[in-house]
Every structure is written in structure tokens, then in C-alpha cells.
N, C-alpha and C positions, 0 to 999 in steps of 0.2 A: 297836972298837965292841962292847959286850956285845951278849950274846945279846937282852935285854930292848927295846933302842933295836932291832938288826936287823928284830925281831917288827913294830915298830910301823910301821917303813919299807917295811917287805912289805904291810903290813893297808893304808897311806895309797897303792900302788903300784895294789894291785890295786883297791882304791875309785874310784882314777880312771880308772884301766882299763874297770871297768864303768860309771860313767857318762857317761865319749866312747862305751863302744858301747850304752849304752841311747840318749841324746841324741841319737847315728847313725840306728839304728834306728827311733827315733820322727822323725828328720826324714826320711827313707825314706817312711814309713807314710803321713806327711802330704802328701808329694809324688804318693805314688799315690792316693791317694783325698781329690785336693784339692779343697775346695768351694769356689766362687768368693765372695769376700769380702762382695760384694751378698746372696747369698741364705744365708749365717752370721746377716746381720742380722734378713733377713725369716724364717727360722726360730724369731731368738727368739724375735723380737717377735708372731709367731702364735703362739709357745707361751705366750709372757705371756696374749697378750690370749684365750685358748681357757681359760685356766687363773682369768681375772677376777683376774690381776695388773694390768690396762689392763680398766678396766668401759667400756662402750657410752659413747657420750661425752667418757670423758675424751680430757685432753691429753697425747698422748707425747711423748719426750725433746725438746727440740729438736733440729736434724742437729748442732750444734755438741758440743752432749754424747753425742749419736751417734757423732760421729766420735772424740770420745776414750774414749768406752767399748769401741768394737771396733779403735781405734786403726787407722781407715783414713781417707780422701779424702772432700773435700765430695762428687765427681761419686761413688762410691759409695756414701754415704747416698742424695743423691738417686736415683739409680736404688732403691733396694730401695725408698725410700718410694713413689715412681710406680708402682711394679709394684703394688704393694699397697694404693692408690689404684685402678686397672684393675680391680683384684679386688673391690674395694668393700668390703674388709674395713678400709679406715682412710679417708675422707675428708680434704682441707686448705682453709685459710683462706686466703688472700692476706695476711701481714703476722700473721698468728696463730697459726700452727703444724700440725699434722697431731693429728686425732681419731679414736678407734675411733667404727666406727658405729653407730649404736644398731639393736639387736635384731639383728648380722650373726652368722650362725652358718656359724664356720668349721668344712667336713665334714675328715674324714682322708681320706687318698687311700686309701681302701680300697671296693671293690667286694664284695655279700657276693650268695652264688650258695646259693638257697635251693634244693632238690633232693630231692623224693620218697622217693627208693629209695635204697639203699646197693647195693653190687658187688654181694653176695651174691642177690640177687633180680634185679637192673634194671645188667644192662654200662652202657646205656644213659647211666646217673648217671656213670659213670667216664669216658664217651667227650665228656661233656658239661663234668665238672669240669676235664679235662687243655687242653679247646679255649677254655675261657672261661679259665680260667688263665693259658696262652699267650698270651693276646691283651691280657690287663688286664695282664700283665707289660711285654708290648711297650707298651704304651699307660702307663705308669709307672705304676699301680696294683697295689696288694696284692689277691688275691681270697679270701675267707676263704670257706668250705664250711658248710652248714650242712643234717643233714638232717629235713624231717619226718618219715621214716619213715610214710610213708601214715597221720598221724592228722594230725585237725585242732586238737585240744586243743595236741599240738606246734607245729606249723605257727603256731596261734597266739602261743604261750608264745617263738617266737624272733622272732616280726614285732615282737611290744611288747618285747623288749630291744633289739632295733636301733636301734626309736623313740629308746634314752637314749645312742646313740654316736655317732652324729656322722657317721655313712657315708657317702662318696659318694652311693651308690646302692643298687638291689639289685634283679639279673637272679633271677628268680623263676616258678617250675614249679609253680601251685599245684594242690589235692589240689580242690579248688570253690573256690565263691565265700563259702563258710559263715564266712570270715575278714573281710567284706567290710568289717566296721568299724575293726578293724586299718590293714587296708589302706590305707584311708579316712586312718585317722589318720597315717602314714607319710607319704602324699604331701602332704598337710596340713602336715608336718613342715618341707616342704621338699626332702624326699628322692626322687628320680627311682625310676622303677620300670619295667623291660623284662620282659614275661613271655615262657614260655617256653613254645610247642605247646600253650595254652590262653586264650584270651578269656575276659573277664570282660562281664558284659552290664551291670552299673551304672553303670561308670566307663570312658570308653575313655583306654584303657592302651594304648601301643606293645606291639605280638609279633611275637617271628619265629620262624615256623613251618613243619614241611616241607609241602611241595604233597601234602596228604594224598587229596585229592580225583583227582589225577589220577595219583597214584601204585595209588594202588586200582582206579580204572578200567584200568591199563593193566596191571595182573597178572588182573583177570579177564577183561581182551577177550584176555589170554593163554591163560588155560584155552579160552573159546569155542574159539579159533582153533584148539585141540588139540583141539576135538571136545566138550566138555561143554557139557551145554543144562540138568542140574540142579545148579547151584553152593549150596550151603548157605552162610550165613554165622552166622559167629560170635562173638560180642563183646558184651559192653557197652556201650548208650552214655550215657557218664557223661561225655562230654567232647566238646566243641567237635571236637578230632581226631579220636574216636571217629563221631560224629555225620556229620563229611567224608568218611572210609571209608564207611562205609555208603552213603555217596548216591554215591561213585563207583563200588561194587559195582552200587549199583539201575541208576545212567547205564549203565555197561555192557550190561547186562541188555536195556535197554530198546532202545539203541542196536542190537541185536543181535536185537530182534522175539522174546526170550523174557522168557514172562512172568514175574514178580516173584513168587514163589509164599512167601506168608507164616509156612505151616504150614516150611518149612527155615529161617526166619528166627530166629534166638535169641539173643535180645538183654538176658536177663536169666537170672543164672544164681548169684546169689552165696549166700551164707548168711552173714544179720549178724549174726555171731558179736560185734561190737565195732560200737556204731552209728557213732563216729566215724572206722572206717576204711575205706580207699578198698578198694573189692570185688575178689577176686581168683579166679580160677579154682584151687579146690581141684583136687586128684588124684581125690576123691570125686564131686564136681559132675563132672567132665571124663569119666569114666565112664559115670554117668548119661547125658549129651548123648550118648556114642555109642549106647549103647543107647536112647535115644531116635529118632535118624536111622536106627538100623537097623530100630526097627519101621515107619518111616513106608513109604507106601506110594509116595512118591515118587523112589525110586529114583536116589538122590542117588549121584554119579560125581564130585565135586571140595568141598571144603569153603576157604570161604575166612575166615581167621583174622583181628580184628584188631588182633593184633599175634604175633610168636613166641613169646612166652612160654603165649600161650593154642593156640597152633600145637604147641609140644614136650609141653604138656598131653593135647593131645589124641591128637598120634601116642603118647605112653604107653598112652593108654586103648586104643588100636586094637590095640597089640602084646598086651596084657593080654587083649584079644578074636580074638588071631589075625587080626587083621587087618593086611594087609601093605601101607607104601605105595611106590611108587604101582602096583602089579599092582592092588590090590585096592580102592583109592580114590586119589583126588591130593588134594594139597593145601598151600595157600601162607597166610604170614604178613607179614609186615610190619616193617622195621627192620632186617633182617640183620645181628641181634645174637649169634647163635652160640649158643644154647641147648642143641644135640643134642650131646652127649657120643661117640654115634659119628658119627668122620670120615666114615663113606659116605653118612649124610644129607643131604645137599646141599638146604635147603630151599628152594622157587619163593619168594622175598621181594622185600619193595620197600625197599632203601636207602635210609637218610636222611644229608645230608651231614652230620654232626657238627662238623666243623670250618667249616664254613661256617657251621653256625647259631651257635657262638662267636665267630667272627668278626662278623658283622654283630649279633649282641648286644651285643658292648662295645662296638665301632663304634656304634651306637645310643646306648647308656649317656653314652659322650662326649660326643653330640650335646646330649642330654638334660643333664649337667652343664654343660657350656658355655651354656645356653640357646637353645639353636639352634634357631630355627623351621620349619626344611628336613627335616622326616622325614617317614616314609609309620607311619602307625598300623598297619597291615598288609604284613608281609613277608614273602615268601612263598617258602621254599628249593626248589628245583629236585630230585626225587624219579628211583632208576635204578632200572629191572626188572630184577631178578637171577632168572634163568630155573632154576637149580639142576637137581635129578634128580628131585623129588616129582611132576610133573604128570605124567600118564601120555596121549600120542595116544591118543583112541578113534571 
């Protein structure tokens, strides 16, 4: 045999070699990630008809050419055509075939989670992306992230893209209600919407929200019980949960035969530097408000924040003024989100269950896709005092 013919018998040797182990391999692959032959069909046929290969109306294959186009069984046509029938994205005739339905607009199994803040300012957004995420995964949905960055121009700008994709849903944390037309137009859409620790007053919307009212009351009858009769509060209220703190610091208050004194009350403190963003405790403003409480003449022993980010705001301003807590004031926030950089800060906070408010969010979401008529418009998550080192017995 020359050398030329051995070449060729080698090159025809090893060819077949590698494709018994590709052919191997890809029947491997397909054994592990096998899709059952019914929902191969109902795949396509939603990707035809989503794509207006199959317009509203018309007539799909018959099963017979069904069956020889995916080269499978009458009973698995039938099934993928009844599933999808259930779903109402094809209608059938008796004696005439099966029809796409007019005007049915099939969503993607995706969930999109619209969300304030990023890491760097708001844990908060992280603790909320990781539990809504888990949950839409468990629940076979995709959850796509999406943030406004405390502006409403944004906030806007991804409510009307969502509008052109076809989403399931969308668990949503808005900044107000300044989107309200959006909004509007989204459910309008079709598209389900769960909000997230804020109400909207136009439209009632399903929320699930932590028990902010009794979470607040039960960190300030904590201070009383430690001895303070002049609690400061401090926050903004630009929000439905902002709003709830406050009335459970006042219920406290009242519950407790001391009076409500409005002069430690500060509830407005921003600088609109940017009109369409959501207001935030600068380090300069946060300064100011102490030295504000310190010239007041009411003799303020406990300050309650609310939330920790306006809480680490202000223990800066106190260290800034020499003032030490809790020898020298106490004071609690809201969330027990880990804001203080030193470990010994231990601050008095009111946990919110993070993974529970993902959980019954998509749980909700589901409800909501399914058409489920059995939900509560208000959900209300169960809030823990975390007593920490900041309050000081007086």
C-alpha cells in the first residue's frame, strides 16, 4: 500500500471516529436535557404565533401534518394542542381545525423587578433582588433587574419599554406615583403588577409590605421602657411606609401618656438639588439637624430614625460634634441593614423579613398571571426589634 492510499485510510479512520463520538455525545446531551415531545410542539407553535408566523385567526397545521412535521403520535399532538387551548392562546372547531385567537398576547415567562437603589447606597435592593429571584426561579420564571436609581424620568423610561416585551409581570418599588400614566398604560397592557413597601392612591394595586406601623411602635415603646420621654423623630415622609413609621412612633408616644411634641419632629430635610429625585439625607443636612436638636430647648435623650441609612447619617454627624452614642444620646433605625462600618455599633433596628417579602411577591405575581381571584390587595410582612447596643437606660 503506498504511502498516499495509507493517508487517506487514516483521514476516512479517524472521520468516523469522530462522528460515532460527536453522534454519542449529542445523544448523551439530548438524553439529559430531554424535552417531552408534546411541549417541542407547543414551543414552536408559540414561537410561530408570538413571531405572527400564525396571525390571530388563522388556521394551524392540521394534527396530521403535525404529526409528520415533529414526526411523533396522534395522542401527542393532541395533548400540546389542548394545553394550548387551556391557555387560550389557540382556540378549536369541532370538524375544522385549531385557530390562533384573536388579539391573545403571549407574555415570556419572565418576571422584571423594578428597584430604587443599587448596592452601593440601598443593601436593601440586593436583599430584595436575591429573594425575588429565588423565588421566580423556583416558580419557572426568569427575573430580570431593573434600576430607577431614585429618578422618575428613569423609572419612567423602563415602565414604557416593558410595555413593548411581552413580560409576565412586574414586582415594582416605585419612587411616587409621578409615573402614574405609565403605570396606567402597563396594566392596561395586560400586564400584572405587585408593588413593593409603597401604595399607590389611583389604582389599587396588590403590595406586600413590611408591618411598618408596628414595627416602629415597638422600637419606640422600647426606648420608653429604657427610660426616654423625649424621642425625636426623624425622616421624611414621602411614602406610604414612611408615613406608617411615623404614626407607630406618634401610637407609641400616646400609648405611653407622652406628649407628641412637634418642635423634635423633622420630617423635611432635603435639598432639590435634582427635582425628579427621590430626597435623601445629605451628610450636610444631617449635621445641620443635629445642631438643630441641640439647640432646642427640649432636651431630647433618644432620636428615632426612619430608616438606617438616615440613622448612620446622623450617628456621623454626632461623632463630627463629639457626641457619643448611646452615653451621650440613643438612638434606633429601621431595616437592619448594616450601614455602620464599625463592628461595635450595634444599632436598636426593626428588621424587615427580605425573603419573605420575595416570597409572597412572586407568590402573588403567580396568582396574578394565573388570574386568580383569591389575593388580599394588602399584605402585610411580620416586622423583629432588634434591640442592638445604641439605646442607652435612663
Amino acid at each position: 500500500m503506498t504511502c498516499q492510499v495509507k493517508d487517506i485510510v487514516k483521514y476516512f479512520y479517524f472521520l468516523t471516529c469522530y462522528i460515532f463520538l460527536d453522534l454519542t455525545l449529542f445523544k448523551w446531551y439530548y438524553l439529559i436535557n430531554m424535552i417531552p415531545a408534546y411541549r417541542i410542539i407547543i414551543n414552536s407553535l408559540t414561537d410561530k404565533i408570538q413571531r405572527e408566523i400564525y396571525k390571530p385567526g388563522e388556521k394551524l397545521p392540521s394534527e396530521s401534518q403535525l404529526m409528520e412535521e415533529f414526526n411523533t403520535s396522534r395522542i401527542t399532538v393532541t395533548r400540546a394542542l389542548k394545553e394550548l387551548e387551556l391557555t387560550e392562546v389557540i382556540f378549536r372547531i369541532k370538524g375544522k381545525g385549531s385557530f390562533v385567537s384573536e388579539n391573545k398576547i403571549i407574555r415570556n415567562k419572565i418576571i422584571s423587578l423594578i428597584i430604587p437603589h443599587k448596592a452601593d447606597f440601598f443593601s436593601g435592593g440586593q436583599q430584595y433582588i436575591r429573594s425575588v429571584y429565588k423565588y421566580c426561579k423556583k416558580a419557572g420564571y426568569l427575573c430580570s433587574v431593573h434600576y430607577s436609581e431614585q429618578s422618575s424620568s428613569r423609572e419612567k423610561d423602563i415602565l414604557e419599554e416593558l410595555i413593548n416585551h411581552n413580560i409576565a409581570g412586574v414586582i415594582f418599588y416605585p419612587i411616587s406615583n409621578k409615573n402614574i400614566d405609565s403605570i396606567s398604560r402597563l396594566l392596561i397592557s395586560g400586564c400584572p403588577i405587585v408593588l413593593l413597601d409603597r401604595k399607590l392612591e389611583e389604582i389599587d394595586i396588590p403590595v406586600v409590605e413590611s408591618d411598618n406601623l408596628n414595627g416602629a411602635y415597638n422600637l419606640v415603646q422600647y426606648m420608653v421602657d429604657m427610660g426616654h420621654k423625649k424621642i425625636a423623630f426623624i425622616g421624611e415622609l414621602d411614602s406610604d411606609s414612611a408615613r406608617e413609621r411615623y404614626k407607630g412612633y406618634c401610637r407609641a408616644l400616646y400609648d405611653n401618656k407622652i406628649v407628641i411634641d412637634s418642635g423634635i419632629v423633622i420630617s423635611q430635610y432635603s435639598d432639590l438639588l435634582q427635582q425628579d429625585k427621590q430626597h435623601i439625607l445629605s451628610a450636610e443636612n444631617a449635621l445641620s439637624l443635629v445642631d438643630l436638636l441641640d439647640k432646642s430647648v427640649s432636651n431630647v435623650t433618644a432620636l428615632f430614625c426612619i430608616n438606617d441609612y438616615v440613622a448612620f447619617r446622623i450617628s456621623e454627624a454626632l461623632k463630627i460634634r463629639n457626641k457619643k452614642i448611646p452615653q451621650d444620646i440613643s438612638i434606633g433605625g429601621f431595616d437592619n441593614l448594616h450601614y455602620f462600618p464599625e463592628r461595635s455599633i450595634e444599632l436598636a433596628t426593626v428588621e424587615q423579613d427580605f425573603s419573605q417579602i420575595g416570597q409572597s411577591s412572586v407568590d402573588l405575581m403567580i396568582k396574578l398571571i394565573n388570574r386568580s381571584e383569591e389575593y388580599e390587595l394588602e399584605n402585610i410582612i411580620a416586622t423583629k426589634l432588634i434591640k442592638g447596643k445604641t439605646v442607652k437606660k435612663v
